[in-house]
C-alpha positions as CSV (number, residue, x, y, z in Angstrom):
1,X,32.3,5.4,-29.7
2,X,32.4,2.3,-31.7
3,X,29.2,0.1,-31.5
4,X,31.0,-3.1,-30.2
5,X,32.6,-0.9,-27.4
6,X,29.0,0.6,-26.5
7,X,27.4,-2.6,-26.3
8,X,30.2,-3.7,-23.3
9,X,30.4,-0.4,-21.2
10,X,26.6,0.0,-21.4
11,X,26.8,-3.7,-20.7
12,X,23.7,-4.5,-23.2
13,X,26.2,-7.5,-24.0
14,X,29.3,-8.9,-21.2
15,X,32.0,-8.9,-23.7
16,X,33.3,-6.9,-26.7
17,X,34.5,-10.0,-28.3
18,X,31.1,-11.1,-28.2
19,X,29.5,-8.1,-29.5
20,X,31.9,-8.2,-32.1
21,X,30.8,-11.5,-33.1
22,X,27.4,-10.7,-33.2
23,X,27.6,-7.6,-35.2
24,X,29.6,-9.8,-37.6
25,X,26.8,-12.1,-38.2
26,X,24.3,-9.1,-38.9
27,X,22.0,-9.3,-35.9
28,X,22.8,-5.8,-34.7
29,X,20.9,-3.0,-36.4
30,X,21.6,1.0,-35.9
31,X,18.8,2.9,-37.0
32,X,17.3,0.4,-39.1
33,X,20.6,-0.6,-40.5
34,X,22.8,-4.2,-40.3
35,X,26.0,-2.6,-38.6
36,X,29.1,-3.1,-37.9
37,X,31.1,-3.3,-35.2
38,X,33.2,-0.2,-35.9
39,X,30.0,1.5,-36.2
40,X,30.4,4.9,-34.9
41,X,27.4,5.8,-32.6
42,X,26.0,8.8,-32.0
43,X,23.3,10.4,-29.2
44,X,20.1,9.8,-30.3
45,X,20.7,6.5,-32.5
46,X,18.2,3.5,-32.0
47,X,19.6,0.1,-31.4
48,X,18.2,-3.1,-32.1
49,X,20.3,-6.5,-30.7
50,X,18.5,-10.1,-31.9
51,X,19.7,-12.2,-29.1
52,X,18.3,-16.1,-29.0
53,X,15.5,-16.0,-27.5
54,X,14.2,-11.8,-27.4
55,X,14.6,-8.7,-29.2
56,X,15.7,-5.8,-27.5
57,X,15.3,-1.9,-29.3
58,X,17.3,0.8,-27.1
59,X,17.8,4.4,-27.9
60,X,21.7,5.4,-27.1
61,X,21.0,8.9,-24.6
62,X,24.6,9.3,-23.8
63,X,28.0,8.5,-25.2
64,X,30.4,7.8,-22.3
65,X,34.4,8.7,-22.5
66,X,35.4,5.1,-21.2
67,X,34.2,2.8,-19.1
68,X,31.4,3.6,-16.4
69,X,30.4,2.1,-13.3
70,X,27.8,-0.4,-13.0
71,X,25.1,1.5,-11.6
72,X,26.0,4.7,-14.0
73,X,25.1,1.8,-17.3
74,X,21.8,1.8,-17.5
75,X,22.0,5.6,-17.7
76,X,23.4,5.5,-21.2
77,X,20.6,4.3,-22.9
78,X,16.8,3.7,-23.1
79,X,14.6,0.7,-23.5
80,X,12.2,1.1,-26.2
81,X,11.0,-2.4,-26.8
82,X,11.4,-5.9,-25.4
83,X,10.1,-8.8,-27.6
């Protein structure tokens, strides 16, 4: 699954447009990496999103088919860090 998609159905970020955007402007990093939003993730990958005011580092524990309900969202990944 593409990054910017992730970032929406795990709902880490409201709106793929704005994940996009961010990605674009290099403050999303896979593993360590400035990525992309066509990223392709994988199980096991560590995210890191630099939003205004925080940092947030989550590892990606499942890759969903489509979209997934709220309460089933948090399942998809794991909070590593908060800064």
């Amino acid at each position: 699954m593409r990054l910017d998609k992730f970032l929406k159905v795990s709902r880490l970020i409201k709106r793929r447009t704005v994940a996009n955007s961010i990605s674009e402007l290099g403050r999303v990093y896979v593993n360590g990496n400035i990525a992309k939003p066509a990223k392709q993730l994988k199980i096991g990958d560590v995210i890191m999103i630099e939003y205004a005011n925080k940092t947030v580092q989550v590892k990606v524990l499942e890759i969903p088919a489509g979209n997934v309900p709220v309460q089933s969202a948090v399942s998809l990944y794991e909070v590593i860090q908060v800064e």
